[in-house]
N, C-alpha and C positions, 0 to 999 in steps of 0.2 A: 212337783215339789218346788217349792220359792226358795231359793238359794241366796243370800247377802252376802257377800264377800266382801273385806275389809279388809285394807294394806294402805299402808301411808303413803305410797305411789303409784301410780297404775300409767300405760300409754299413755302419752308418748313420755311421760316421765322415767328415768332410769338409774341408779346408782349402783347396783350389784344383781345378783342373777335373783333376790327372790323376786323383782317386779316381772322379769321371765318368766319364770318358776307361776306364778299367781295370773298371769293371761292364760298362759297356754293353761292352766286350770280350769277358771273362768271358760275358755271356749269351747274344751273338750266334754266339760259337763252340761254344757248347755248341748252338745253330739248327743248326750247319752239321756236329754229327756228334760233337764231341770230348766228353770225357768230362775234365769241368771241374771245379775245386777248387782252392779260395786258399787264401794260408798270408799273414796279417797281423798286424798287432799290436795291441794293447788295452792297456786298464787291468789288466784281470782277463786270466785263458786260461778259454779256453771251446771248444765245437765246436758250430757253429749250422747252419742252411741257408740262405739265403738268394735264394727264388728258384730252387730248383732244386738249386741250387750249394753242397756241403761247402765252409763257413768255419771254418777254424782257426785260432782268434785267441789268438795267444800274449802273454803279459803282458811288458813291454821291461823287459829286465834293463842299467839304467842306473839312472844317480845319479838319472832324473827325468822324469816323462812331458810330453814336451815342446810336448802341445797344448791345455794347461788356460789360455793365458793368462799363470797364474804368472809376475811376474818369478824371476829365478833370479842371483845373484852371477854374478861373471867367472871366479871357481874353478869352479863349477860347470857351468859350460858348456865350460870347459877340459878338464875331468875326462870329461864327457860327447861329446867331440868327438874327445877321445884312445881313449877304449872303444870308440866306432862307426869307429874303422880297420880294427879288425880283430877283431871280436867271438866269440869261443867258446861264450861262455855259453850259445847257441841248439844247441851240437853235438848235445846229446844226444835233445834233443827234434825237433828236423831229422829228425835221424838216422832217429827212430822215424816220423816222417808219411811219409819218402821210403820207406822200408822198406813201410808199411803202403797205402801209392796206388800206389807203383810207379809215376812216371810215365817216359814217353819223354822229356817237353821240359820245363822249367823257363824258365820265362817271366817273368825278373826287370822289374820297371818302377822305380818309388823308391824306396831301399833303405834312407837313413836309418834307424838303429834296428836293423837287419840287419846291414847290411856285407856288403862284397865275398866275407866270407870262405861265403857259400852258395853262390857258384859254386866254389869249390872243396871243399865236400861233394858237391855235383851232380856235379862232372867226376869225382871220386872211387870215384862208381856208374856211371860211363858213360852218365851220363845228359845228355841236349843240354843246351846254355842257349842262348835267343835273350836279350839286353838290350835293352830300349826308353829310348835316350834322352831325359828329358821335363824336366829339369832340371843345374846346373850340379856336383852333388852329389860326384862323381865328382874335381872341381878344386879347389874350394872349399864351406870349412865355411857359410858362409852359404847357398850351391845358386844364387847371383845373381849373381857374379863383379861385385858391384857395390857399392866401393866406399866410402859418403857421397855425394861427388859426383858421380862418374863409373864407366862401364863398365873394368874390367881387362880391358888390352890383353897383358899379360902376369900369370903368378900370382907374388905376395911370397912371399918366403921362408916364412911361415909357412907359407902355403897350398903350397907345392912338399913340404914335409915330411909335411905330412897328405895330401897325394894321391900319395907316394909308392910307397907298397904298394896303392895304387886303381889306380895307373897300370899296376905289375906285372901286378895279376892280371887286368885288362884281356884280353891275351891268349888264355886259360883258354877262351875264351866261344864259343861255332862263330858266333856270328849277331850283328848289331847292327845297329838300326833307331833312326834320327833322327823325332822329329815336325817336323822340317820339315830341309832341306838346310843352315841357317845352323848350326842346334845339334849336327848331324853332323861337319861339318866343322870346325868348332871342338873338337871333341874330339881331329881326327882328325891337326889341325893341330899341335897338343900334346901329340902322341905316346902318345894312346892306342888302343887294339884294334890294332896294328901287326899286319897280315896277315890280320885277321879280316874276312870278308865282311861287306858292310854294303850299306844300302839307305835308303831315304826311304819311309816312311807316316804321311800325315798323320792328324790325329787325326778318328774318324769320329764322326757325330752322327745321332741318328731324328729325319728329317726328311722330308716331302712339300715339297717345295721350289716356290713358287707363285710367280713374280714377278709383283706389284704397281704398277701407275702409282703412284707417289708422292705420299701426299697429307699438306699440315699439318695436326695439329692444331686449327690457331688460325690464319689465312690473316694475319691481326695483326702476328704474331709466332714466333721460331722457338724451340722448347724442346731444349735442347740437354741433353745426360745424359752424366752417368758413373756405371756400377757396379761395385765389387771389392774390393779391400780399399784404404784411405785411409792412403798413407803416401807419402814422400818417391822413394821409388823407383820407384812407379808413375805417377809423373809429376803428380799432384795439386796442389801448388805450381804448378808451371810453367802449368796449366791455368788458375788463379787466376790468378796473374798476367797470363796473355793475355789475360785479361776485363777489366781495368781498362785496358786500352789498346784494348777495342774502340768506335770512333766511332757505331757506331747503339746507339737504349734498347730497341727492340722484339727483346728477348730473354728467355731464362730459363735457370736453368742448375739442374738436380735432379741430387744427388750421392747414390746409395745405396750404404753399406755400414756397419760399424760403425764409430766412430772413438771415440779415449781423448778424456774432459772436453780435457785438456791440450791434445791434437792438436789439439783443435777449436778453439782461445784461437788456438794458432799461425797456423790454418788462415782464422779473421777475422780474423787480424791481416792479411793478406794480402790481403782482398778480403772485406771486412762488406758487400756488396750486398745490396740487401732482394729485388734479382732472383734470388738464391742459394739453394737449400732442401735442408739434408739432413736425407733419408729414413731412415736408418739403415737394418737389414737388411730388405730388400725380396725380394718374390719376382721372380724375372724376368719373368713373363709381368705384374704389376701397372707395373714398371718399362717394360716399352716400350712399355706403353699411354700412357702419360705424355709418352713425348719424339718428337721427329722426328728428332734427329742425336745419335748415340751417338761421343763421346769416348772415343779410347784412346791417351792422354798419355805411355807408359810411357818413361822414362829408361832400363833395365837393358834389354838384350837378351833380350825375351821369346824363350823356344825355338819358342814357338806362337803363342798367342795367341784363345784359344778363345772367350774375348768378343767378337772380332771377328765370327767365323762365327757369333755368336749375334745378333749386331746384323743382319746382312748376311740371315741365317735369319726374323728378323722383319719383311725389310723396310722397315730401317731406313738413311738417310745413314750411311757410316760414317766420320768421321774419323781417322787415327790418326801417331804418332810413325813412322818410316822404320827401327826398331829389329829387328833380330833376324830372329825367324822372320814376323813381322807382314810382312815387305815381301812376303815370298811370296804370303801369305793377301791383298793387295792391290794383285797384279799383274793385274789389271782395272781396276785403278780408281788410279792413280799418283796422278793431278790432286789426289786427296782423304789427302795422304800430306803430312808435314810434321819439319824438324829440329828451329826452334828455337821460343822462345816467341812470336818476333816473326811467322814465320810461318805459326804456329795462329792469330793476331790477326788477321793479313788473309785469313787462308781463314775466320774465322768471319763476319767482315767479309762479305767475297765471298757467304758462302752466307744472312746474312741478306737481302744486297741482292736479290739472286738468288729469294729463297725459291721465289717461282712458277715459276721454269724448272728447280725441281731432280729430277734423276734418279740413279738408277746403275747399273751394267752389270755385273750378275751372271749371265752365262748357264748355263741349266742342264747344259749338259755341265760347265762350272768346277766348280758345286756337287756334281756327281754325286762329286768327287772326295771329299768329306767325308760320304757318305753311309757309316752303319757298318756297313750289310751290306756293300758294299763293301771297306772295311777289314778286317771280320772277314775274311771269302774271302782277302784280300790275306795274312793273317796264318797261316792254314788252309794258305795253299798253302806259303808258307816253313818253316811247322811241317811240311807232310810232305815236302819237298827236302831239308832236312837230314838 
């Protein structure tokens, strides 16, 4: 079976866990038989291997390549938001890789950059598409349906206009898979894939899964972490904030990821604790040597939530917001689940008092679910049912 896998980034490109998420895809199905090859985007077009795996990296025909950082005008991101509706410019070159791989399935994941409009070159050759939903992209131009303060409970006019031709071709697609049942059904809610089969697979990880008696650190004190990206959305403020209203000192708090000078003026304004240290970009395995309680503060309805399973995968306490696809990924573990700022304050409360009797209840069938050979097969098998 001829497998096309399509994500707006692939190695050594990286911005969030679905470019993760979509390799270890890519190379676990190529374990199980399929004959695998992505089609991504770049700065340049190139044809590489990677691991086995033909990458086809095509250069984004937009006003701007939107992972340098770059700020960019309000025009220009207007200009760049109205082109990825419905993009042509890739026709020709599409055209020539499907012709030249010949696949059976088209395996779209985050499209940004692409547009909807390669399921309808695919359905054009009779060729499947499965969709993996992993973002809000599909609804809204930001892909977080979030916002400044709050999560959207419904989409503003702007966003109904840009997701109007998303929503159409929706349809087009034989197969569509949610990384977890909140981000599915929110799609499904708002009237898109109408009549297309759909299913839930959560995102898989390589892991030997060992669980661990819990031990601190520093019996002292408890070191509490957060890592991701540091901005308003992710819940960083609100995290800061619950710190200054927590009653005991034997604490700490390491924040790793990169943050703007500015952010960071914001960010102690909020809470200058000398308990507070940020690490900026940290590897993860250096980061959960570091803490005993991993923080996941997130405001916006995460789809997944893959930091989570990476705390939980370490053997770490996990705390986190009751958002999105998160509540899934911590239906073992409720007790350690929170809405607002006041009560992260008394669960951090609770788990410093506590620190000697703490535990958590991951059992290994739970985890078997996030296991990627697992996944891959699960994906294997829907690729040959269609």
């Amino acid at each position: 079976m001829k497998i096309l896998i399509v994500n707006t980034l692939y190695y050594p490109y990286k911005v969030g866990g679905a470019e993760i998420s979509v390799q270890a895809l890519a190379e676990n199905l190529k374990k199980h038989g399929a004959t695998v090859a992505v089609l991504t985007l770049g700065e340049s077009e190139e044809k590489e291997d990677v691991n086995g795996i033909t990458v086809w990296r095509l250069k984004i025909e937009n006003v701007f390549w939107p992972f340098s950082g770059a700020k960019q005008s309000t025009l220009s991101k207007v200009k760049w938001h109205y082109n990825d509706v419905y993009n042509k410019r890739y026709d020709f070159k599409v055209t020539s890789i499907l012709n030249s791989f010949k696949p059976q399935v088209m395996f779209t994941n985050n499209l940004g950059g692409f547009s909807v409009r390669l399921w309808v070159l695919a359905k054009s050759r009779n060729i499947k598409v499965v969709h993996t939903i992993r973002d809000y992209y599909l609804q809204c131009p930001k892909t977080t349906k979030f916002n400044g303060e709050h999560n959207c409970l419904q989409l503003c006019t702007s966003c109904k206009l840009y997701a109007a031709k998303k929503k159409k071709a929706s349809v087009l697609i034989d197969y569509v898979v949610g990384i977890s049942q909140y981000v599915l059904q929110d799609h499904l809610e708002n009237g898109y894939f109408q009549g297309v089969k759909h299913k839930v697979i959560y995102n898989g990880f390589s892991f030997n899964y060992q669980a661990e008696n819990f031990k601190l650190i520093d019996d002292n004190k408890v070191v509490f972490g957060y890592i991701g990206q540091i901005n308003k959305e992710k819940g960083v403020e609100l995290m800061l904030e619950s710190f200054t209203k927590v009653k005991h000192d034997n604490w700490r708090l390491v924040i790793a990821g990169k943050v703007a000078p500015e952010y960071l003026k914001t960010l102690k304004a909020i809470n200058n604790s000398a308990k507070i240290e940020y690490l900026g970009y940290t590897l993860n395995s250096e980061f959960y040597n570091k803490i005993d309680v991993l923080i996941v503060p997130s405001l916006w309805n995460e789809p997944f939530g893959r930091v989570v399973l990476e705390g939980m995968i370490s053997n770490k306490i996990v705390i986190t917001n009751k958002n999105g696809g998160i509540k899934e990924i911590m239906s073992q573990n409720p007790e350690l689940t929170f809405n607002t700022n006041d009560e992260l304050t008394r669960l951090i409360d609770c788990i410093i008092k506590n620190r000697h009797e703490l535990s958590f209840n991951n059992s290994k069938e739970f985890m078997k679910t996030f296991n990627i050979e697992n996944t891959a097969l699960e994906y294997h098998n829907l690729f040959s049912e269609i």
